[in-house]
C-alpha positions in Angstrom: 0.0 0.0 0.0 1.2 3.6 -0.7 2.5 5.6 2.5 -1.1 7.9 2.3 -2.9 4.8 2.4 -1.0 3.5 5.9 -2.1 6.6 7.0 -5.2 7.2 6.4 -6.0 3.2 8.0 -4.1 4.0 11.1 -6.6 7.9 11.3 -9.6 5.4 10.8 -7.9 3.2 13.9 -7.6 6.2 16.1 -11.7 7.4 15.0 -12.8 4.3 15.7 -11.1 4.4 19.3 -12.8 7.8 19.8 -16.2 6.1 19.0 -15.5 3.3 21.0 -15.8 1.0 18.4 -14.3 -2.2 18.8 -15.2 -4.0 16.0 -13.9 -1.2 13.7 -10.5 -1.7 15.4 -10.7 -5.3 14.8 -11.8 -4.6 11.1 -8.4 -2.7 10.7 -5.7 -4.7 12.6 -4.1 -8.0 11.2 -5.6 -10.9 13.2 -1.4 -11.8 14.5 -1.5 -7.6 15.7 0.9 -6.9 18.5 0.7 -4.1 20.8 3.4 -3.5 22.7 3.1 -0.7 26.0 6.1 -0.7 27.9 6.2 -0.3 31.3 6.2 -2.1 34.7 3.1 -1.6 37.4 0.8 -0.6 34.9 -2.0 -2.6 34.6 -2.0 -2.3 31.1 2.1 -2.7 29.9 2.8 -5.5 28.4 2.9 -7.2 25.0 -0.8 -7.8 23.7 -0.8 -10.8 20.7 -3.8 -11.2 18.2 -7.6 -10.6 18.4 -8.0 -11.5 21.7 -4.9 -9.9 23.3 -6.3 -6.6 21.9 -10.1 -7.5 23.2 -8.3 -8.0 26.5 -6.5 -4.7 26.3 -9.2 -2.6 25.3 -11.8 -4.5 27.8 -8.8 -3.5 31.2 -8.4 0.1 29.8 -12.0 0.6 29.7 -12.1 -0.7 33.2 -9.4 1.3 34.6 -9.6 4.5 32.9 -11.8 6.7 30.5 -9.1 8.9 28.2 -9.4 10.6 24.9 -6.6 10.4 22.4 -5.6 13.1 20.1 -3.3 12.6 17.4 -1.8 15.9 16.6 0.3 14.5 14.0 0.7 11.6 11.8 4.4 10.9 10.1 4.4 7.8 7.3 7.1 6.6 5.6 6.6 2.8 3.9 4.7 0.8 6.3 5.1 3.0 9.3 3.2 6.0 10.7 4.4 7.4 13.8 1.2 9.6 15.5 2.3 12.3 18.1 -0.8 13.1 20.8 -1.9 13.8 24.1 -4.3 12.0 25.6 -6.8 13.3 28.5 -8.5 11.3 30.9 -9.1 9.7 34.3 -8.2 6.8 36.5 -11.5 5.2 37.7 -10.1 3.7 41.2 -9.1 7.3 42.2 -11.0 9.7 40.2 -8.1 11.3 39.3 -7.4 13.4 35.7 -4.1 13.0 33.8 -2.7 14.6 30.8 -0.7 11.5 28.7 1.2 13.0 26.1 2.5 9.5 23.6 3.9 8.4 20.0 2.2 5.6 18.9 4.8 3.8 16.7 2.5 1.5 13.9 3.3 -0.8 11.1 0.8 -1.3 8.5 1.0 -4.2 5.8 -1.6 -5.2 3.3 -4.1 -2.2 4.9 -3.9 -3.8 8.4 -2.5 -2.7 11.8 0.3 -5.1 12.6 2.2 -3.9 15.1 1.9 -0.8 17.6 4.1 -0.1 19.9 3.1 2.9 22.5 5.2 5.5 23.9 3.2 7.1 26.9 3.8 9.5 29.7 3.7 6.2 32.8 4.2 8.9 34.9 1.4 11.2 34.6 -1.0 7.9 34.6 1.2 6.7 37.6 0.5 10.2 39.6 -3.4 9.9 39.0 -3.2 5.9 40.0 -1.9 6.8 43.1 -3.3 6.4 46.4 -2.8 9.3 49.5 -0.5 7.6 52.0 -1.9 9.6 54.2 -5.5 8.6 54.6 -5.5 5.5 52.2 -7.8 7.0 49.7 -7.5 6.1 46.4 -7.6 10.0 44.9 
């Protein structure tokens, strides 16, 4: 696929997270996707394989947190795109806002999503997962 067309899928993937539609994400990824979030702690690092690693994902982030990506930028060249954003949201356990700022490194082959690996700001979404030592309130 041309480098425009890798683009354009991986703006579809990121609309379809804003509407929350999971069967439009699995419509664009490769059924052997991986996501990879790096991190330790975080409920959701790790290395996520196929269809039903990315169900899994998608089911614990929506659990643990309600956030809104914006990609600001998209950069493609062959079969990557690299998206630059901020993402706003909360922590459900502690009601607690964070401002995620993240490349989203994404390799698209034969129109499909085949491999994302995130780049996110842990530490914001570490700050709003904490709980207050002081009173043992999750905030």
């Amino acid at each position: 696929m041309s480098t425009e067309k890798n683009a354009q899928t991986v703006k579809d993937f990121f609309a379809a997270i804003g509407r929350g539609d999971r069967e439009g994400l699995l419509a664009l990824t490769a059924e052997a996707i991986e996501w990879i979030i790096p991190g330790e702690d975080w409920p959701l690092a790790g290395t996520h394989r196929g269809h039903a690693g990315l169900a899994d994902l998608l089911q614990k982030a929506s659990e643990l947190e309600s956030s809104y990506p914006e990609p600001l930028e998209y950069v493609a060249q062959g079969d990557r795109v690299l998206v630059v954003g901020f993402a706003t949201g909360k922590v459900k356990a502690t009601n607690s806002t964070f401002e995620d700022h993240f490349v989203f490194a994404i390799t698209v082959q034969d129109g499909k999503l085949t491999k994302i690996r995130e780049y996110i700001d842990t530490q914001a979404l570490a700050r709003a997962s904490e709980m207050d030592r002081n009173d043992g309130i999750m905030r």
